[in-house]
N, C-alpha and C positions, 0 to 999 in steps of 0.2 A: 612412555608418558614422561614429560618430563618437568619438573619440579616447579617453574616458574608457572608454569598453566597450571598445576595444580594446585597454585596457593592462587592464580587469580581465579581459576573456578571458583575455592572454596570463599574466598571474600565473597563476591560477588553472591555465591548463593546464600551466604550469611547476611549478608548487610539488606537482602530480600524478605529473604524470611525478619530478621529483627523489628524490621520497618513496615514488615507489610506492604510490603510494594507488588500489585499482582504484575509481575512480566512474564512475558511469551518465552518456552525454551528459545526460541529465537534471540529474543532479546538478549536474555542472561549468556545466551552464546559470546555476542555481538559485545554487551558487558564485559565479559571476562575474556576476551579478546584482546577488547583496548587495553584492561590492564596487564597483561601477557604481553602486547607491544610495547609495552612503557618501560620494562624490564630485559624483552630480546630483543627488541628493536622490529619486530613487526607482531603480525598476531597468529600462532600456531593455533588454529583452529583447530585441528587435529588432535592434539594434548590438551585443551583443553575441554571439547566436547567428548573425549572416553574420560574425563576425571568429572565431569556436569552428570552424565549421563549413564556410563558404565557400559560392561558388553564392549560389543561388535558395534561401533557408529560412523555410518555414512553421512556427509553433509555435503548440503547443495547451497553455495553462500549466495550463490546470485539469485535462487528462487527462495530464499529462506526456508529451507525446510533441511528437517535433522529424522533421519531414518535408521532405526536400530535393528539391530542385526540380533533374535536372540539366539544363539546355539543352545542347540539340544539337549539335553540333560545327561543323558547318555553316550557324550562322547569321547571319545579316547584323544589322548594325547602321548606322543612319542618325543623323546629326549632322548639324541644322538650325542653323544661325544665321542673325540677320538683314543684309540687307547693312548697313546704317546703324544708327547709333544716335543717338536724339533728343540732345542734350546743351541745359541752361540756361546763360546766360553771366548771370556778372553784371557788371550794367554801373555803370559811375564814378556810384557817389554814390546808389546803386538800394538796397535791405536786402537 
């Protein structure tokens, strides 16, 4: 998720609620889009519909429609790392 989407989610759902403006999750999507383009240069939908939305969310921009995914309450989650990690040294007088 990345940062710019989630400050225009959060406008966007702010200046909603403030004003009262009833819009469609659609909308507010489509919202916080543009202003996610105006900052990366296009509109990560993606970042900013899991920061709108939260969860697991699939979105379909071309039929408007935003599909949440909830997972289970009960689910495990595994965290791999490896024991070691390679590292290069550099050595006296080496580029």
């Amino acid at each position: 998720m990345g940062s710019s989407g989630a400050s225009s989610a959060a406008t966007a759902f702010a200046l909603a609620k403030l004003f009262d403006i009833g819009v469609s999750e659609t909308d507010l999507l489509r919202i916080a889009g543009e202003g996610e383009a105006l900052v990366a240069g296009a509109p990560h939908y993606d970042n900013v519909a899991a920061s709108l939305f939260g969860g697991v969310v699939l979105i379909d921009i071309l039929k408007e429609r935003v599909y949440r995914i909830r997972p289970p309450t009960s689910m495990y989650i595994a965290i791999v790392a490896p024991r070691g990690v390679a590292t290069a040294e550099k050595k006296n007088g080496a580029g």
